[in-house]
N, C-alpha and C positions, 0 to 999 in steps of 0.2 A: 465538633460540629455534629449536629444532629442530622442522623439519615434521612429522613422528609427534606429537611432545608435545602443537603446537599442537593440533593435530584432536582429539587426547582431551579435552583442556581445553576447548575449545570444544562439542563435543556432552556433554560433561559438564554445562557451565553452560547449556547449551539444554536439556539434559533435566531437571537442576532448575527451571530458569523452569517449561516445560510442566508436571510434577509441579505445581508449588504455583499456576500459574494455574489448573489443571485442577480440585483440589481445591477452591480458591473457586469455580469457576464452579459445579460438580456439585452442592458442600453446598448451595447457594442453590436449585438448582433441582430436589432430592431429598427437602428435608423437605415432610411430608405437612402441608397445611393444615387445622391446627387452630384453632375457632372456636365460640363461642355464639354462635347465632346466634337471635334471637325474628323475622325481616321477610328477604324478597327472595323471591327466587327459586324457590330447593330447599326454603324453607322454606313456601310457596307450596303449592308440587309434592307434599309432603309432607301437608297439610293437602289438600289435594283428594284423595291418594289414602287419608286418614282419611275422609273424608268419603264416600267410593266403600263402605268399609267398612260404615260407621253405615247406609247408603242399603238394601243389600245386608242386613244385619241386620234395619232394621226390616222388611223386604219377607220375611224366613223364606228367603232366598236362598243354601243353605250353598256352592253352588260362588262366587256372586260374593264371599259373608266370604272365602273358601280361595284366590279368583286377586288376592289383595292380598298373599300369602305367596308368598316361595320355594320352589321344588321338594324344597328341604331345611329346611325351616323348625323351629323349635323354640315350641311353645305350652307356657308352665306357667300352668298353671288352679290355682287355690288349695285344695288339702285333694284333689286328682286327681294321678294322672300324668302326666307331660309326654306331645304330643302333638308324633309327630316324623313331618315330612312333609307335604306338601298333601293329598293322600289323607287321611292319620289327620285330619287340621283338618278340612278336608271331612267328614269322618264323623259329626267329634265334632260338629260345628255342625248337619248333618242330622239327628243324633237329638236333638238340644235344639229345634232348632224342631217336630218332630214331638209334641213334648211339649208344646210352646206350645198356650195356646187361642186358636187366629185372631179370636175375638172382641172379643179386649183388645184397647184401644188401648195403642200402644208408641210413645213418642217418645221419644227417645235425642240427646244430643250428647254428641264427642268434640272437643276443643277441645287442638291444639298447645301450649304453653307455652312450651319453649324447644330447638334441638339442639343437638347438640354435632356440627361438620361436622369427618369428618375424611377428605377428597379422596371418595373416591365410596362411602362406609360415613358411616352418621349413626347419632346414639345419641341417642333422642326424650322427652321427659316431656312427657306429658300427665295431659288428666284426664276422667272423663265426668260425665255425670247422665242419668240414665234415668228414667221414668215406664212406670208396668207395669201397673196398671187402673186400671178406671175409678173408683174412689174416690182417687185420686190418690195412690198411697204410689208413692214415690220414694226415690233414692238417688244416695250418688255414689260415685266410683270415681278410683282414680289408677292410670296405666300404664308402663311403661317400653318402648321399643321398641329392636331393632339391626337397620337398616333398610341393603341394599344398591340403590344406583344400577345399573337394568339397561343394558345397551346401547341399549337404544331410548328413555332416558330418565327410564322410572317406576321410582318406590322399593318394594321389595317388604320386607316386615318378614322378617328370618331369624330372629328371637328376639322371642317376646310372654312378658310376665309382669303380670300386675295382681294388685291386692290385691280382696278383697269388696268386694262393694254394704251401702255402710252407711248405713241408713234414716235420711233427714232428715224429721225431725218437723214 
């Protein structure tokens, strides 16, 4: 065989080897981790910074409810406008407590249920129950979240939607 031929042929079948190892290596280490997740870690992490929220609500606290959200955040409030932005969340949250009667007792939990992990974006169902005076009328609540992993670690919600507080008897 002639020396010219050889060499094409040869970095031919080296460049398909490279080509099709490359391609298993890559696909394996490209697709995004997808997972239910209800325990560990991020789901942890997740649930503490509900819980930062819930804290910050019952306290009338509208910038601590507003630094659990993105700088671009999206809030749909039920039968309202969506609220786009930390600011407009901040806002909306500031003139609802300002309506509030600081005299009621408000106790509130919001309880994780399950994510769906997909690499550093999570998509959250929960649910809450709240208690609003003092004769005890209560209600519960279900929500959805689309939560981004920041670089320092914590989950900031980019999308809130829940449905009403429906009065448990």
């Amino acid at each position: 065989m002639n020396k010219p031929i050889f060499k094409i042929l040869t970095s031919a079948v080296l460049l398909i080897i490279g080509f099709v190892c490359g391609t298993f290596y890559n696909k394996s280490n490209d697709e995004p981790k997808k997972e239910i997740v209800t325990s560990g870690s991020d789901f942890e992490m997740i649930q503490e910074v509900t819980n930062e929220f819930v804290t910050a609500w019952i306290n009338g606290d509208a910038e601590g409810c507003a630094n659990t959200y993105s700088e671009n955040a999206v809030f749909m409030v039920p039968d309202q406008p969506s609220y786009h932005g930390r600011k407009a969340i901040k806002d909306r949250y500031a003139e609802m407590f300002n309506k509030r009667n600081d005299s009621t007792l408000i106790e509130m939990t919001e309880t994780v249920k399950e994510v769906i992990m997909l690499d550093d974006w999570a998509v959250i169902r929960g649910s809450g129950f709240e208690t609003r005076d003092s004769e005890g009328a209560s209600g519960t609540y279900k929500w959805i979240i689309l939560s981004k992993k920041q670089p320092n670690g914590k989950w900031e919600s980019v999308w809130d939607i829940f449905n009403d507080v429906e009065e448990v008897e």
